[in-house]
N, C-alpha and C positions, 0 to 999 in steps of 0.2 A: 879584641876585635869583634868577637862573636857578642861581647854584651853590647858593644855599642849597635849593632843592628840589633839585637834585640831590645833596647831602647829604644830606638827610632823606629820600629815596627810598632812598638805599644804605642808610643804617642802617635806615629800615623791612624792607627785603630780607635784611641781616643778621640783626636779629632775627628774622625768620620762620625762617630757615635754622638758627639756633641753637634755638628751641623745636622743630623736626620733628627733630632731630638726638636731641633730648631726647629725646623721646616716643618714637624710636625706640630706642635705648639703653632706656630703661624698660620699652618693650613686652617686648625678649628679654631681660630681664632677671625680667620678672613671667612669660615663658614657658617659663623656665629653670625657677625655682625652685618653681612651683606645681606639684608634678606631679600634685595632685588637684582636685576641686573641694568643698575641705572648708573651712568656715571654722575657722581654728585656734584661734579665741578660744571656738568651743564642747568639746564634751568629743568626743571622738575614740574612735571605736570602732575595735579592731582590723580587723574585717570590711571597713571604711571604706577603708584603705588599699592600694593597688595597688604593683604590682613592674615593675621590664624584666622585656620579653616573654620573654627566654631562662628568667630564675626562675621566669616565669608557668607555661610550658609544663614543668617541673618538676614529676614526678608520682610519688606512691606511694612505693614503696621507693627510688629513685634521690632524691627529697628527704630522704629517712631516712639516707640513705648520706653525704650532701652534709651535713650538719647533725650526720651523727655524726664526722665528719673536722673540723668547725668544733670540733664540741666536744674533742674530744680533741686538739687544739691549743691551748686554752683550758685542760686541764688540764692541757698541758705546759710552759705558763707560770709554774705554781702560785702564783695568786695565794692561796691561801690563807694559803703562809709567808709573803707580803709584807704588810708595814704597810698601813694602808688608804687611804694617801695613793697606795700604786700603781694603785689601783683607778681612780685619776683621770686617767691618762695617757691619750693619745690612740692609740693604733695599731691599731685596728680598722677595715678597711673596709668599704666601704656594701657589695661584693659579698656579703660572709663574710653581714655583719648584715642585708641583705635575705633572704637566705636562711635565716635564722634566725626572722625574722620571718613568712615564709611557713610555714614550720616549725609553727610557735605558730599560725598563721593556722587553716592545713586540715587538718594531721594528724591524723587520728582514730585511726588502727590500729595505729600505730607507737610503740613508747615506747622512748628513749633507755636503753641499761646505767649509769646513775650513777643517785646518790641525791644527797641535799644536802649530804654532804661533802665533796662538792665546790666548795663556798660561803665566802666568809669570812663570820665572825664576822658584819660589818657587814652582809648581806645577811639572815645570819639574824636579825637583833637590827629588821629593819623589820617594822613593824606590815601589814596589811594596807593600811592607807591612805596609809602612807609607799611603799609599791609603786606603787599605781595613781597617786597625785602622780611618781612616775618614769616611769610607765609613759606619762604624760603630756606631758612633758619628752620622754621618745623619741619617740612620733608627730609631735609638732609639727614638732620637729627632722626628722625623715626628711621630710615634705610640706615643708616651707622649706627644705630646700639635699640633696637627693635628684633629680634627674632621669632619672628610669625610662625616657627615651627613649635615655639613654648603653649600652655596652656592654659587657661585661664590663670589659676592659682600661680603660677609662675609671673606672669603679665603681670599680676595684680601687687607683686611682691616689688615689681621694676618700679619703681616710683621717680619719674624725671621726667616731669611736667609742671611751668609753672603754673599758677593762675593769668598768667599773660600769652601762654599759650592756649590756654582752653579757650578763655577771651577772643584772642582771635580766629579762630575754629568757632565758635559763637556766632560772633560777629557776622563772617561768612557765611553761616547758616542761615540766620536771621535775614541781611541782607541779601543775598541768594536771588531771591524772584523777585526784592524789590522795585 
């Protein structure tokens, strides 16, 4: 009789040990990935979203400088000659496209030397609503797997951006004060 409460005390004890292990595991995992307090299921405004403190502190011309080196690597890629399936590849990272993002964010005085030919096809062929449906798709994405508390070197290593997302982060720059 005594072993069997002593059975059932262990496995009681186990299982406790096994749900706090849980919940911890899900805690830095909902502390990782949340880096706002936005719910994603509603519509997401630009203004909404935050950066690591390094892009934060990122000002004025030095972010115009930083966004125009992002971009003219972005034309040195030329996605324009490429099919539009390359558009879909991953190799952009969260540093490059946070700061593109903040770009688009606060820039007001600064306008990038390109126009939209430097666009495929497929960028120009979307409707306005087909953009903010992307544009939506990227915020989600950056608040779900972005942690603005990492560092550059870390950032730089996250790599989960297409070229169809910088594209349109582009795009919106470009056309902006148009």
């Amino acid at each position: 009789m005594n072993m069997i409460f002593f059975i059932i005390g262990v496995l009681i004890v186990l299982l406790i040990i096994i749900v706090v292990i849980f919940l911890l595991i899900n805690d830095k995992k909902t502390q990782s990935s949340a880096n706002h307090d936005i719910k994603t299921n509603s519509l997401i405004k630009l203004s909404d979203l935050k950066f690591p403190l390094k892009i934060e502190e990122i000002k004025g011309y030095s972010l115009f400088q930083a966004s125009k080196i992002i971009v003219d690597s972005y034309n040195a890629m030329e996605y324009l000659k490429k099919s539009p399936n390359s558009l879909d590849k991953i190799e952009w990272h969260t540093w490059q496209f946070s700061i593109l993002l903040k770009f688009l964010k606060e820039n007001k005085e600064f306008k990038l030397p390109y126009d939209k030919s430097l666009f495929h096809n497929v960028i120009l062929n979307f409707s306005k609503e087909d953009i903010n449906k992307e544009l939506q798709k990227i915020f989600t994405r950056y608040i779900n797997n972005v942690d603005i508390t990492k560092n550059r070197d870390d950032l730089s290593k996250n790599i989960i951006w297409s070229g169809m997302d910088v594209s349109i982060i582009l795009y919106m720059i470009l056309t902006k004060n148009s």
